[in-house]
C-alpha atoms as an extended CHARMM CRD file, in Angstrom:
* protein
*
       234  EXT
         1         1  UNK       CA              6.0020000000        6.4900000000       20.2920000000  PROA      1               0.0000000000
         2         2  UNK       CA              9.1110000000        8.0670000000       21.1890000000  PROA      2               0.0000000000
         3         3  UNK       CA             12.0830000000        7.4110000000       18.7680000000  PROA      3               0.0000000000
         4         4  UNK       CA             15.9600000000        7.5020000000       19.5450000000  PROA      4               0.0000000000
         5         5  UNK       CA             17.7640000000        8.2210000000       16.3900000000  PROA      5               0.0000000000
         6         6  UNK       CA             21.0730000000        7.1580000000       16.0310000000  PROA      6               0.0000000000
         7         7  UNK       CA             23.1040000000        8.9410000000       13.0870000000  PROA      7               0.0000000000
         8         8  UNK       CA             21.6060000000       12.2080000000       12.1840000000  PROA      8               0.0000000000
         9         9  UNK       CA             22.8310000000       12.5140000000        8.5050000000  PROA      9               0.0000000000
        10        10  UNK       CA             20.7800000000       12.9900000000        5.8550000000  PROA      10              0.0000000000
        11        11  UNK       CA             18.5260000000        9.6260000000        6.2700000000  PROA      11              0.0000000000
        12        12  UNK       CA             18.1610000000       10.3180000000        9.8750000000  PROA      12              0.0000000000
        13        13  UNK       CA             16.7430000000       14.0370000000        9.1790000000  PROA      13              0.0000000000
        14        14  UNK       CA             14.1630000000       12.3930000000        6.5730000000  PROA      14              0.0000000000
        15        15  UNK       CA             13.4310000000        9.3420000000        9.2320000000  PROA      15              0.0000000000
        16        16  UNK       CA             12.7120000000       12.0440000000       11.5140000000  PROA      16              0.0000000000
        17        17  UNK       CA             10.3390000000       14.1730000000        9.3020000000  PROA      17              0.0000000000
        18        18  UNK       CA              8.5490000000       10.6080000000        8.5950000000  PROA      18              0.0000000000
        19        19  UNK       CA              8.3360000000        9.7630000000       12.5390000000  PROA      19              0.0000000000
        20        20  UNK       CA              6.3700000000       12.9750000000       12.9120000000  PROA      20              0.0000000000
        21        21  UNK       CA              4.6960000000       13.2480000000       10.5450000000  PROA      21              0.0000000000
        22        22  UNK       CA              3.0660000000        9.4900000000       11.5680000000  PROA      22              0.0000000000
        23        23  UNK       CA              2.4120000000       11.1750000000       15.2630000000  PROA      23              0.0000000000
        24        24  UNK       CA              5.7590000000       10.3950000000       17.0040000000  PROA      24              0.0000000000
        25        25  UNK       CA              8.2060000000       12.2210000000       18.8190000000  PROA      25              0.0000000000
        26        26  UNK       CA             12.3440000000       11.9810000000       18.4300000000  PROA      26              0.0000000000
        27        27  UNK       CA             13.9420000000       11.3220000000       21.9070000000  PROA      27              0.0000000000
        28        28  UNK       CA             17.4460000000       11.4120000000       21.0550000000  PROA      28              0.0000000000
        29        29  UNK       CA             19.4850000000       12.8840000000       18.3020000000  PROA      29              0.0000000000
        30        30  UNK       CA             22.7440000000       10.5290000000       18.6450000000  PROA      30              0.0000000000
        31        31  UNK       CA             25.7780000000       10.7580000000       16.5340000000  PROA      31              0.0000000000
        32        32  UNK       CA             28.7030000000        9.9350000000       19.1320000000  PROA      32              0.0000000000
        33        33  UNK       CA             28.9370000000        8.8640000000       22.6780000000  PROA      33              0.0000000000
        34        34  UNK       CA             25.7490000000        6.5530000000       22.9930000000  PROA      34              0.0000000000
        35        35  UNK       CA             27.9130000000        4.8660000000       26.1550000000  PROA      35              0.0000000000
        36        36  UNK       CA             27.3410000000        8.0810000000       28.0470000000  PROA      36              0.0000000000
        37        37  UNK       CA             23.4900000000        8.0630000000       27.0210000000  PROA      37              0.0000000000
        38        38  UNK       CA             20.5440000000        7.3810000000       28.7240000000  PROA      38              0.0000000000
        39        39  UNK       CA             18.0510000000        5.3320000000       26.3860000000  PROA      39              0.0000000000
        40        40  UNK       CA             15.2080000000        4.4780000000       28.8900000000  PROA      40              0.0000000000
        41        41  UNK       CA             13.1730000000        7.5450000000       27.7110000000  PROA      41              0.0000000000
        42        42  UNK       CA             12.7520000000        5.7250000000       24.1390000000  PROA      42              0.0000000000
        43        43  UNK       CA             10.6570000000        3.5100000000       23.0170000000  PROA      43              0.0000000000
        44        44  UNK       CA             12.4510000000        1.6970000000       20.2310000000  PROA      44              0.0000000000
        45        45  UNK       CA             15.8690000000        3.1230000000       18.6620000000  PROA      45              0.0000000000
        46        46  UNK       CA             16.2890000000        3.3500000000       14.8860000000  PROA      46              0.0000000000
        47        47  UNK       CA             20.2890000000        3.2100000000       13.8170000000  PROA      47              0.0000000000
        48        48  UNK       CA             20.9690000000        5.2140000000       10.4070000000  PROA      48              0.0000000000
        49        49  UNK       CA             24.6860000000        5.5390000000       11.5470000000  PROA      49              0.0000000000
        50        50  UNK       CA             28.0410000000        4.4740000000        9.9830000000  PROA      50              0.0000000000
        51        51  UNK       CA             29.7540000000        1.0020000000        9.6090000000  PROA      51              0.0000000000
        52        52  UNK       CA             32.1180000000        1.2220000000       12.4950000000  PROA      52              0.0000000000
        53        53  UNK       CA             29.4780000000        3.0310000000       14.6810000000  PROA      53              0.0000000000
        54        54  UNK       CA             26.3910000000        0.6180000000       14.2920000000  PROA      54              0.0000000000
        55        55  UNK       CA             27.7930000000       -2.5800000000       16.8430000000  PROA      55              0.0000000000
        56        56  UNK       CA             28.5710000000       -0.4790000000       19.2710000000  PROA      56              0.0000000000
        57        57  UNK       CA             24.9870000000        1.6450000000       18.5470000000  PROA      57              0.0000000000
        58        58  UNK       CA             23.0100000000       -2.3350000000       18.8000000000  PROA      58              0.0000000000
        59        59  UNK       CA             24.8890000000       -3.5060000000       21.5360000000  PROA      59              0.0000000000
        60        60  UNK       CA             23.9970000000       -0.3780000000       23.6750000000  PROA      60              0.0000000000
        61        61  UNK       CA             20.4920000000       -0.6830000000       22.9660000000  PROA      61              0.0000000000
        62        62  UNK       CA             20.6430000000       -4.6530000000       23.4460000000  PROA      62              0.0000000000
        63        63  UNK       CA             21.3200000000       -3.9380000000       26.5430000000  PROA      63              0.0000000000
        64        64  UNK       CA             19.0420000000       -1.2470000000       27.6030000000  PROA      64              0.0000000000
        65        65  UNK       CA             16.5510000000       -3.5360000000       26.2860000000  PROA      65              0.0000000000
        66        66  UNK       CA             15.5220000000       -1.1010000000       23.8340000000  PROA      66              0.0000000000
        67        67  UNK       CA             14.3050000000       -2.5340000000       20.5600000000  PROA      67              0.0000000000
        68        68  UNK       CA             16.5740000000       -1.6970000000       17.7630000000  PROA      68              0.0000000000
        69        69  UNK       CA             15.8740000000       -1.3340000000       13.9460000000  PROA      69              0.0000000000
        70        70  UNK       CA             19.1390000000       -0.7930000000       11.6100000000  PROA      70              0.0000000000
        71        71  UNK       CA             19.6170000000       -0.2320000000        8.5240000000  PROA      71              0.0000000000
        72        72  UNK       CA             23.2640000000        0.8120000000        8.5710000000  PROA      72              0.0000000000
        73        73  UNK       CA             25.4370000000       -1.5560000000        6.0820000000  PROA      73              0.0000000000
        74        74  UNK       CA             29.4450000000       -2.4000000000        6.3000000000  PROA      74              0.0000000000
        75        75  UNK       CA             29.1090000000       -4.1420000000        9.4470000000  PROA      75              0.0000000000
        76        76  UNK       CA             27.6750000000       -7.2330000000        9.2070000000  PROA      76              0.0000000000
        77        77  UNK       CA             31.0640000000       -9.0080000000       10.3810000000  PROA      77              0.0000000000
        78        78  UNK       CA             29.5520000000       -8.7670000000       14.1700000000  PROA      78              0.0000000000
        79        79  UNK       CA             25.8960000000       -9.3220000000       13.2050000000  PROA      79              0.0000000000
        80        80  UNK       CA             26.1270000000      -13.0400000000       14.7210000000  PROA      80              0.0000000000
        81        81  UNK       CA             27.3680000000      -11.5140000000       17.6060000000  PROA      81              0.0000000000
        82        82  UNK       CA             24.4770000000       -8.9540000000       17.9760000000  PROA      82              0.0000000000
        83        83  UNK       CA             22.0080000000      -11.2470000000       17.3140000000  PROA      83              0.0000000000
        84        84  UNK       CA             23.6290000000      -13.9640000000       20.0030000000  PROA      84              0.0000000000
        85        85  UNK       CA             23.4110000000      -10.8460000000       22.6640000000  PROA      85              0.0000000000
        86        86  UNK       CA             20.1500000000       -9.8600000000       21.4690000000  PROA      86              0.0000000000
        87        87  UNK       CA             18.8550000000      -13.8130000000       22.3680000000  PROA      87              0.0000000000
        88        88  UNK       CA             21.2700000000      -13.6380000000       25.2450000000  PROA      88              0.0000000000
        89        89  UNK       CA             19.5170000000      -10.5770000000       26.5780000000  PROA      89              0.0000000000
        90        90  UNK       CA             15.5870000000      -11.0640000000       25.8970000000  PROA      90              0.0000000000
        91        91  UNK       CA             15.2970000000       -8.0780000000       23.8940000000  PROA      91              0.0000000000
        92        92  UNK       CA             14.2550000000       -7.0890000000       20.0290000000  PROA      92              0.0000000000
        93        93  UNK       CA             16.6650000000       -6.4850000000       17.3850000000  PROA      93              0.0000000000
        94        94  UNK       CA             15.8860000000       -5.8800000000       13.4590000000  PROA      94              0.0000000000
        95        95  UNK       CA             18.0800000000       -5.4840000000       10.5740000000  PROA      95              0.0000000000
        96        96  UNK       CA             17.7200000000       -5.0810000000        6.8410000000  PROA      96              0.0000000000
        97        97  UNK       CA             20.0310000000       -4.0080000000        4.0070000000  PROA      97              0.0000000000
        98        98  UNK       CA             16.8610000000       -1.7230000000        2.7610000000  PROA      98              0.0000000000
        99        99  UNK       CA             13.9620000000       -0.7850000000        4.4530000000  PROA      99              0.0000000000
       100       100  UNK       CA             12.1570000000        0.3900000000        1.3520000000  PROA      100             0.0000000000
       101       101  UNK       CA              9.2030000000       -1.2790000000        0.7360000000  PROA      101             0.0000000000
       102       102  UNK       CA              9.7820000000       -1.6160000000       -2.6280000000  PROA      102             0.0000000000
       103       103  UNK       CA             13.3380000000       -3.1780000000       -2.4420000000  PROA      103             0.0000000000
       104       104  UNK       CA             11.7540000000       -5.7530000000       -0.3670000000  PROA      104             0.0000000000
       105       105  UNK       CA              9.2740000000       -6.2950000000       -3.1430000000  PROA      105             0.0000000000
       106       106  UNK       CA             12.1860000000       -6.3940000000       -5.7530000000  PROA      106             0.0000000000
       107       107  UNK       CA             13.8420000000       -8.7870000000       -3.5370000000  PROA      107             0.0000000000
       108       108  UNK       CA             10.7320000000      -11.4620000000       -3.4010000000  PROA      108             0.0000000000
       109       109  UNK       CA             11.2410000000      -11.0950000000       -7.5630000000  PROA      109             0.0000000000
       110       110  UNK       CA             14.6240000000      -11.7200000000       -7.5450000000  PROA      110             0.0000000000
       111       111  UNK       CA             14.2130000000      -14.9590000000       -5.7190000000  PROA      111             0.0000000000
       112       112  UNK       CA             11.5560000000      -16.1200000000       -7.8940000000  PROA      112             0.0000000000
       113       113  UNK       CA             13.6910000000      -15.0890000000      -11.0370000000  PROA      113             0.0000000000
       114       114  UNK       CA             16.1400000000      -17.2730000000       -9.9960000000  PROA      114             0.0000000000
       115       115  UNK       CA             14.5390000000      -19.8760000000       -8.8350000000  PROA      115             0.0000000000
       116       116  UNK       CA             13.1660000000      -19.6510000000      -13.0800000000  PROA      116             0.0000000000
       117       117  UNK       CA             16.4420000000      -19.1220000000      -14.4730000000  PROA      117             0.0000000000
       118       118  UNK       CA             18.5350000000      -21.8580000000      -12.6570000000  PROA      118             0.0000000000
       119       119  UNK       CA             17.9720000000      -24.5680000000      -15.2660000000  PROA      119             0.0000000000
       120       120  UNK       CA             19.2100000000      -22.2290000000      -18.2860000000  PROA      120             0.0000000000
       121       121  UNK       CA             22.9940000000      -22.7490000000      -18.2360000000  PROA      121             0.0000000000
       122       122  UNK       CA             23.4170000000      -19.8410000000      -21.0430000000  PROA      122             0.0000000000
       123       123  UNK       CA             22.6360000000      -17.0000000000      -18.5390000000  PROA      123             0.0000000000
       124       124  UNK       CA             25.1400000000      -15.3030000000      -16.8760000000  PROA      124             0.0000000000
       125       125  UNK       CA             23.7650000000      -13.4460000000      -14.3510000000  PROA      125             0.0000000000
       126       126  UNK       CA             25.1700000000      -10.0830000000      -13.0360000000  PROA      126             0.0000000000
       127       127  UNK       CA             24.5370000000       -6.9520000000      -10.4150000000  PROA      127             0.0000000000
       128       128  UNK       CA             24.6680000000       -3.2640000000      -10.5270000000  PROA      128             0.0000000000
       129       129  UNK       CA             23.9770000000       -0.9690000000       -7.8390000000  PROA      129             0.0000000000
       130       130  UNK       CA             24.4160000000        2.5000000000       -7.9310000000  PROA      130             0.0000000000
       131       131  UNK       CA             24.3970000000        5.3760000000       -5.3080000000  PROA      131             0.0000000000
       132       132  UNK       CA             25.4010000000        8.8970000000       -3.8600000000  PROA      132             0.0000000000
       133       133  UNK       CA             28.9190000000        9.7900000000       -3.7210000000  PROA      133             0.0000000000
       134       134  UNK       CA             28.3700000000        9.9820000000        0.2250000000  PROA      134             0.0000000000
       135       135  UNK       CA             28.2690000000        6.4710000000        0.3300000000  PROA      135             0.0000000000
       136       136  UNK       CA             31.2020000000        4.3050000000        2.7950000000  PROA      136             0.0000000000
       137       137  UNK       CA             30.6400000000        1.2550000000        1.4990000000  PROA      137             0.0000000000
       138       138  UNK       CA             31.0840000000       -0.8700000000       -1.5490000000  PROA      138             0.0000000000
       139       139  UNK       CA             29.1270000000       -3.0820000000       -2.7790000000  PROA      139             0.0000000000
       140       140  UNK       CA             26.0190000000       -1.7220000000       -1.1570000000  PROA      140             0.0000000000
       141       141  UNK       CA             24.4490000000       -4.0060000000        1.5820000000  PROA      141             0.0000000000
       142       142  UNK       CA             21.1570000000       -4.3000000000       -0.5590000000  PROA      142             0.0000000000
       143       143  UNK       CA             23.7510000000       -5.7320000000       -3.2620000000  PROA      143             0.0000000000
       144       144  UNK       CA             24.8440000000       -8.5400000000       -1.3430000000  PROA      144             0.0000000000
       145       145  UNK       CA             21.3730000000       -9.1120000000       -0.3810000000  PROA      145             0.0000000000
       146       146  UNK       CA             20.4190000000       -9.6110000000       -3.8250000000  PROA      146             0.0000000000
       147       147  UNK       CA             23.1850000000      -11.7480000000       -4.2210000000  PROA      147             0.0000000000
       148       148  UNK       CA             23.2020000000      -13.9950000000       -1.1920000000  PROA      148             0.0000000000
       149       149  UNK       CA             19.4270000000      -14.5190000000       -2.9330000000  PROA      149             0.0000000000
       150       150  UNK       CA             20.4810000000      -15.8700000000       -5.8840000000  PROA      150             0.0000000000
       151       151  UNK       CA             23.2320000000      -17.9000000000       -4.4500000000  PROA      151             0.0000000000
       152       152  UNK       CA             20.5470000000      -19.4290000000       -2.0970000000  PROA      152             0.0000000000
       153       153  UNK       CA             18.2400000000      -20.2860000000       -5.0220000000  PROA      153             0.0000000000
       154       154  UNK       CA             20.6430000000      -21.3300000000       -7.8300000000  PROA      154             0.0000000000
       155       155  UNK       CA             23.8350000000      -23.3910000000       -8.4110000000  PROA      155             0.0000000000
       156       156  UNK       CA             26.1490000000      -20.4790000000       -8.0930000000  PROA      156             0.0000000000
       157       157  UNK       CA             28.1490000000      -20.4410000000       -5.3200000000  PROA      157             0.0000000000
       158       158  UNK       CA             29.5980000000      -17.1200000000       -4.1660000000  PROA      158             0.0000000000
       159       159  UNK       CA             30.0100000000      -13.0670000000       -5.3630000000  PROA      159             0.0000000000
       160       160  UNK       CA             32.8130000000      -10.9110000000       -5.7800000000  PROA      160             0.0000000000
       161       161  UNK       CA             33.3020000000       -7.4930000000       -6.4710000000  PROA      161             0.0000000000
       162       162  UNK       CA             33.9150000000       -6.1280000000      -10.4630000000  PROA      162             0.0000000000
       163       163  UNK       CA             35.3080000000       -9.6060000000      -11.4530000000  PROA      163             0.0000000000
       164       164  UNK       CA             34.0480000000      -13.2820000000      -10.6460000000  PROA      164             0.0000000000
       165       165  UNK       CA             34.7410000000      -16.8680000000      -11.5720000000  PROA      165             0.0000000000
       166       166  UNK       CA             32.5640000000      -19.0590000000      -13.2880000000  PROA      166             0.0000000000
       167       167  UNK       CA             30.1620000000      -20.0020000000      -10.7250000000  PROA      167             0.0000000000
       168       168  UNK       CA             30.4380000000      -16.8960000000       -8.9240000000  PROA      168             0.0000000000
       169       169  UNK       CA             28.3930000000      -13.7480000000       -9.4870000000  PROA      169             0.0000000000
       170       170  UNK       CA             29.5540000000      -10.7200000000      -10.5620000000  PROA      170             0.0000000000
       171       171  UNK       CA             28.3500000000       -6.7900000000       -8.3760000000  PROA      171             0.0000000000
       172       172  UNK       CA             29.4570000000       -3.5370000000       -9.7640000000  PROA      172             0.0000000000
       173       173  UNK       CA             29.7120000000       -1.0480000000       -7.5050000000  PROA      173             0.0000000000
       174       174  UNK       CA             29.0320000000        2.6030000000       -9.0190000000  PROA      174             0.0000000000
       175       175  UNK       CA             29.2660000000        6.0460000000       -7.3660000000  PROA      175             0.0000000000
       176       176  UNK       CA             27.0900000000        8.8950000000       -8.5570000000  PROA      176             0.0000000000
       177       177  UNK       CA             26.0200000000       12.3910000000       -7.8450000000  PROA      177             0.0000000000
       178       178  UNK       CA             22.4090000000       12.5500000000       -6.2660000000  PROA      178             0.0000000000
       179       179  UNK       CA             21.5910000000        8.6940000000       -6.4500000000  PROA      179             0.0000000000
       180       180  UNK       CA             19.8650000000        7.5420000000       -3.7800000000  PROA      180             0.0000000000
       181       181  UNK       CA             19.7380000000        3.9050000000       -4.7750000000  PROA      181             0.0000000000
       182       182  UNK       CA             19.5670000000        1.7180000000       -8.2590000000  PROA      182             0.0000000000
       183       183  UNK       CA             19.6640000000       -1.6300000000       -7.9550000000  PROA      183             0.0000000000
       184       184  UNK       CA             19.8640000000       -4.2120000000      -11.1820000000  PROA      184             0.0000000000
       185       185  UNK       CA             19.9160000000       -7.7610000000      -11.8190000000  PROA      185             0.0000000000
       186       186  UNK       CA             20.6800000000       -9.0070000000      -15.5200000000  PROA      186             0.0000000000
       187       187  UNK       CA             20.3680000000      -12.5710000000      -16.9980000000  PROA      187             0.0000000000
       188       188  UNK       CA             22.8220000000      -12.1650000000      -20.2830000000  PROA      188             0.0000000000
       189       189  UNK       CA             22.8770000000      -14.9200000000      -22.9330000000  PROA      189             0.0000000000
       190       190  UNK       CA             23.6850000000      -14.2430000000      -26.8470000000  PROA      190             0.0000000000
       191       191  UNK       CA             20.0090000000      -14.3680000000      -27.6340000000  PROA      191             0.0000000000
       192       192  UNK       CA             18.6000000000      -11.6790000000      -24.9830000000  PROA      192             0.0000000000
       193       193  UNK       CA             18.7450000000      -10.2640000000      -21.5360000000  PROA      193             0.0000000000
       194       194  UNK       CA             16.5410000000      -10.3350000000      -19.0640000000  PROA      194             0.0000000000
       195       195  UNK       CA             16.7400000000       -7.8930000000      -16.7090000000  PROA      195             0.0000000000
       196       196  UNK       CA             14.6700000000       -6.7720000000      -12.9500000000  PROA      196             0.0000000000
       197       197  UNK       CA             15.7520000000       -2.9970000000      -11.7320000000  PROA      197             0.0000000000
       198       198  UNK       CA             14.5630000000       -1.2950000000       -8.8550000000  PROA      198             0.0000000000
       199       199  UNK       CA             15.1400000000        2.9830000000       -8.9010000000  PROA      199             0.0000000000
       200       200  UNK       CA             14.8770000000        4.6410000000       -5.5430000000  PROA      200             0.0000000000
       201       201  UNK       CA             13.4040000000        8.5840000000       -6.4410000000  PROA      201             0.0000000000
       202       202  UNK       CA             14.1710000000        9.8710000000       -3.2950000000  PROA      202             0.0000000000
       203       203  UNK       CA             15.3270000000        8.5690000000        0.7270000000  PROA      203             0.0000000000
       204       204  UNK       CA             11.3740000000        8.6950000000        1.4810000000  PROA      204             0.0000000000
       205       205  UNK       CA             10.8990000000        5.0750000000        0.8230000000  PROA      205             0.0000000000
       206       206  UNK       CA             13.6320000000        3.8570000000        3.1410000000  PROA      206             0.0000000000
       207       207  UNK       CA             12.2470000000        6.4380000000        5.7980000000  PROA      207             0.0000000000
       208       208  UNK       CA              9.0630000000        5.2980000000        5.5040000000  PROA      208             0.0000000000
       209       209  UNK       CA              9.9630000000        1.1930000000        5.7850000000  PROA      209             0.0000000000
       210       210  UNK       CA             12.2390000000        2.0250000000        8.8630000000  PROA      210             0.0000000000
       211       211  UNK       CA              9.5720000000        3.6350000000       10.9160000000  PROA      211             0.0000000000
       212       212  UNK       CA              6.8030000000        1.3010000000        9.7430000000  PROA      212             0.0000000000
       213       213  UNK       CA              9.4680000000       -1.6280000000       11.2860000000  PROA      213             0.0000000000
       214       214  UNK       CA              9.8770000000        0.5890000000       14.4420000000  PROA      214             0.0000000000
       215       215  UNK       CA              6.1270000000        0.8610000000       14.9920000000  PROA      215             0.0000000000
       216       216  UNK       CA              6.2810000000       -2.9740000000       14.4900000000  PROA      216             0.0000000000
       217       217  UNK       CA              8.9560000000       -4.3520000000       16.5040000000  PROA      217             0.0000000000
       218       218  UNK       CA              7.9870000000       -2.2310000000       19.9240000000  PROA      218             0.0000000000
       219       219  UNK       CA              7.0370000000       -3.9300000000       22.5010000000  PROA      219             0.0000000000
       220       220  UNK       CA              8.1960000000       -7.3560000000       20.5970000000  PROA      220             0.0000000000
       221       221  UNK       CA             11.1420000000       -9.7730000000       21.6460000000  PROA      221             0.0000000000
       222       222  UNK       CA             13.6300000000      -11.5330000000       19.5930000000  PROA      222             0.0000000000
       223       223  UNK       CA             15.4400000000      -11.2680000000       16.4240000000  PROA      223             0.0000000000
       224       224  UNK       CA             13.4980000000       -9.8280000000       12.9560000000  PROA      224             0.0000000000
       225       225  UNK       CA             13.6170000000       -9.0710000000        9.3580000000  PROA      225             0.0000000000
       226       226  UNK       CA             11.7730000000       -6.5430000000        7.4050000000  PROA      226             0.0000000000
       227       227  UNK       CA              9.7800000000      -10.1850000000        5.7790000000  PROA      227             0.0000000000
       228       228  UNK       CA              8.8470000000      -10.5880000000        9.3550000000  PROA      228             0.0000000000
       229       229  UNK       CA              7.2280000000       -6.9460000000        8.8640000000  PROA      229             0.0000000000
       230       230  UNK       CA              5.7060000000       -7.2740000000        6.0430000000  PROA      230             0.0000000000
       231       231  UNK       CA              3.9860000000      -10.4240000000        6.4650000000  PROA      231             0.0000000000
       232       232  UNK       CA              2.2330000000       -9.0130000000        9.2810000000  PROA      232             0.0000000000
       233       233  UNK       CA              1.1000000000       -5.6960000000        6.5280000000  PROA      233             0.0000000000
       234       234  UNK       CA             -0.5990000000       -7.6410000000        3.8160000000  PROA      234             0.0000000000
């Protein structure tokens, strides 16, 4: 399979080390100018970029009909629009917050969790996420994820960022040398705390997840999540 990356930072190198080492080749190496580029050598594209590059990354693909997995976060204000093109278009488009295998784990927990804990008033419940210094945005997208979750699957009814109101949850957002991801989710009462955490050791597992979705999604049409993926693993 031949793989256009698109970002070549420090996820994109270790995507790339992944790709090959599961028997693919890289096609493209793109961090600017993907207007001027032609895709149709590619198989599927895989978008590791930054916020205000990652549209305009899924809408060039979109329309090359190249399927397109991203996991770049801080965009998500267009990603009704990318999926309406994507439908609009007949062609494949995936994203996720975190492609680790394990987050997606953590995130099947988190929605049971809460599902458990919505009857029990005398929880607060709270996020934490932690990461690299390198980081653009704030809270991370796996964050929100987590929250959304919760939101979906209790009474609460919204998150904000270091402060919230009574029904809302809380995220704190820290920055840290050399993290590549830490993700927590507390229940606090006076009694106890009960807690579910998720540590990243390395970018490997994200790698890993992202080309696992590519080899998934080629030749496929429509829009996907990495659930879609892993349903079709176990």
């Amino acid at each position: 399979m031949k793989i256009a990356l698109l970002g070549y930072g420090k996820m994109g190198k270790t995507i790339e080390k992944i790709a090959i080492e599961r028997g693919h080749t890289i096609s493209h190496k793109i961090t600017t100018g993907i207007e001027n580029e032609d895709l149709s050598e590619a198989d599927v594209a895989i978008d590791f970029s930054v916020p205000n590059a990652a549209f305009t990354n899924i809408k060039a693909c979109i329309k090359s009909k190249l399927p397109v997995i991203c996991g770049t976060t801080g965009w998500l204000d267009n990603y009704e629009s990318a999926v309406k093109m994507c439908e609009d278009e007949n062609s494949a488009f995936l994203y996720a917050s975190n492609f680790s295998i394990g987050v997606n784990l953590f995130f099947e927990l988190n929605q049971k969790l809460a599902k458990l804990m919505d009857p029990f008033q005398n929880y607060s419940v709270e996020i934490e996420e932690i990461h690299h210094l390198q980081k653009l945005d704030a809270p991370s997208g796996t964050a929100i994820s987590l929250a959304q979750q919760i939101i979906n699957n209790t009474r609460k009814t919204g998150w904000q960022l270091d402060h919230a109101e009574e029904n809302e949850i809380p995220v704190f957002a820290k920055r840290e040398d050399n993290v590549p991801g830490t993700h927590t989710v507390s229940y606090k009462s006076e009694i106890d705390t009960i807690e579910i955490k998720h540590t990243a050791h390395s970018r490997e597992g994200f790698a890993l997840g992202a080309v696992i979705a590519a080899e998934w999604i080629k030749d496929k049409k429509g829009v996907f999540s990495m659930k879609d993926v892993l349903q079709n693993l176990t």
